[in-house]
C-alpha positions in Angstrom: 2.5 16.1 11.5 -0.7 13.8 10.3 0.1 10.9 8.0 -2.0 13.0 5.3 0.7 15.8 5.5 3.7 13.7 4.9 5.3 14.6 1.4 4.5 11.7 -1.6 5.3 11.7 -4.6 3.4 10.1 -7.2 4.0 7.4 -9.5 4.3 10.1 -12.3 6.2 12.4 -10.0 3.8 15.3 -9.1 3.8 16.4 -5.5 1.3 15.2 -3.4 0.3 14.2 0.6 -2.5 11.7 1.4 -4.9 15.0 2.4 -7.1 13.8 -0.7 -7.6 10.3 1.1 -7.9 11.9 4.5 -12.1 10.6 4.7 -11.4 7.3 3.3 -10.8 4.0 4.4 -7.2 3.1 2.9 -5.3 0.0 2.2 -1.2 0.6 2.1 1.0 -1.6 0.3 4.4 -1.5 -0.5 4.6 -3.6 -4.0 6.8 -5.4 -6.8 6.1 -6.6 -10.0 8.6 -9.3 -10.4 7.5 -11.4 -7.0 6.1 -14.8 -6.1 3.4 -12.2 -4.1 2.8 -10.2 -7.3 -0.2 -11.9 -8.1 -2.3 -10.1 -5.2 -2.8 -6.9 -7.7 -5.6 -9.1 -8.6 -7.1 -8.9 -5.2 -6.1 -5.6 -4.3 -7.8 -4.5 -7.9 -10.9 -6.3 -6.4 -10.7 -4.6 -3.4 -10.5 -1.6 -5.1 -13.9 -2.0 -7.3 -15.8 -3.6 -4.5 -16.1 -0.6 -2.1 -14.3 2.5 -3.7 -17.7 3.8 -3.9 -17.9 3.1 -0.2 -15.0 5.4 0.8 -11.9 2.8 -0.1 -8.8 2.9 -1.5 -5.8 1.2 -2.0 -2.5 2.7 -2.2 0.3 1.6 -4.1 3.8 2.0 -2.9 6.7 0.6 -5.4 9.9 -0.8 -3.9 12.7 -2.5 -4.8 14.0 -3.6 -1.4 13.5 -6.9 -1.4 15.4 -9.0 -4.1 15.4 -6.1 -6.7 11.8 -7.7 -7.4 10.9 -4.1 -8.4 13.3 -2.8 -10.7 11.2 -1.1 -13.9 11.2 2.7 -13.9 7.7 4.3 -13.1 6.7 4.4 -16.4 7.2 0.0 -16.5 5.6 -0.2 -13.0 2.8 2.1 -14.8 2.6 0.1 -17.9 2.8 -3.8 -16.1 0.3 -2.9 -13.5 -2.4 -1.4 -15.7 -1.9 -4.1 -18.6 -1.5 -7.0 -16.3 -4.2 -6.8 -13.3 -5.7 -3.8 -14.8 -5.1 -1.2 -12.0 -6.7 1.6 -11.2 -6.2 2.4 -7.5 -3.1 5.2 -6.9 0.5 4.5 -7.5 3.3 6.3 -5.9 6.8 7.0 -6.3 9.3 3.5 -6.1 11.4 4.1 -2.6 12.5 2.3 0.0 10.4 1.4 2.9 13.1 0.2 5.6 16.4 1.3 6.4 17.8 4.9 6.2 16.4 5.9 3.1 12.6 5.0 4.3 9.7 7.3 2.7 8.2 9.7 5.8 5.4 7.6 5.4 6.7 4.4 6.4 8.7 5.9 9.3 4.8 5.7 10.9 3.9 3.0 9.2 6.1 0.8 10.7 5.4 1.6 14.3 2.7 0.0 13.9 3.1 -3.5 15.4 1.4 -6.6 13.9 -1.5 -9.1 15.3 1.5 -10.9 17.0 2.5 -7.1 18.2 5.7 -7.3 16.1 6.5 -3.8 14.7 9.5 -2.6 12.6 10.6 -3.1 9.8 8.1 -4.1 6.8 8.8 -7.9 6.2 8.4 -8.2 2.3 6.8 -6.8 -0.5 3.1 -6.6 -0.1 3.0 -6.1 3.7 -0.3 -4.1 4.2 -1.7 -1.3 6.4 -5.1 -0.5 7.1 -5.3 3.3 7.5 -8.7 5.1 8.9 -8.2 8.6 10.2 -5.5 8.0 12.7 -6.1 4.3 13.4 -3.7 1.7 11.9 -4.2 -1.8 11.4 -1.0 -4.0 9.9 -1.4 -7.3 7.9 2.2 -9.1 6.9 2.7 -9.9 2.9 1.4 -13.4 3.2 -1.9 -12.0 4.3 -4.2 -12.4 1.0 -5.9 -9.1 -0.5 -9.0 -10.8 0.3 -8.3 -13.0 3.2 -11.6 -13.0 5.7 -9.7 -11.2 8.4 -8.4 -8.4 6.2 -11.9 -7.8 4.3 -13.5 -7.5 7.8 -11.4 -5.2 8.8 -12.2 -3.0 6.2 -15.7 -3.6 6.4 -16.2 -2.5 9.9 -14.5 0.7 9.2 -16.0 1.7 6.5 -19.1 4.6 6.5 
């Protein structure tokens, strides 16, 4: 099964895969609202509005593993992430991204080993992963939104 196949929910709770996404350059990260990392919206919002005309997205996947830093229900998440950083990339479903109860998604996800080549389990909120076609790239939490290394990454794979 292709990552675009895997069964999502989104943040509202239809049914969905990534198939939409399949031709696009996309930016996966798990995220919290309550979190000394939260303030990256900001740069993943600018991501966002700097090349989603160019075939970009980011994707946003809730989770509340890491010091309940994500608690809200969707509606909250909803609410705080469009009236605090102004969001307007995708939101999915809250769920857990380690452990047994991990999303499909990040089952693959997490294969993926790091620049160090460290792979398992995602570190904190706000770890990212660079997704073009079947290619992934994976930047820890501390990595900004729009650190040099991350921005050319997306550059080069973009159309």
């Amino acid at each position: 099964m292709s990552i675009y196949d895997i069964p999502l929910k989104t943040l509202s709770g239809d049914d969905t895969t990534l198939a939409e996404h399949k031709d696009k350059v996309l930016l996966i990260v798990n995220v919290a609202s309550k979190c000394g990392l939260t303030p990256q919206y900001a740069g993943l919002e600018r991501l966002q509005a700097r090349y989603a005309d160019r075939g970009f997205s980011v994707l946003g996947f809730p989770c509340n593993q890491f010091g309940g830093q994500e608690p809200g229900t969707s509606e909250e998440i909803a609410e705080f992430c469009s009236a605090t950083y102004g969001v307007t990339f995708p939101m999915y479903a809250k769920g857990d991204v380690n452990g047994e109860g991990r999303q499909p998604l990040y089952d693959v996800l997490t294969a993926t080993a790091d620049a160090e080549g460290a792979a398992g389990d995602v570190q904190w909120n706000f770890e990212k992963f660079l997704v073009s076609g079947e290619e992934i790239v994976r930047f820890r939490p501390r990595t900004e939104p729009e650190a040099a290394d991350l921005v050319a990454a997306i550059e080069a794979r973009l159309k």
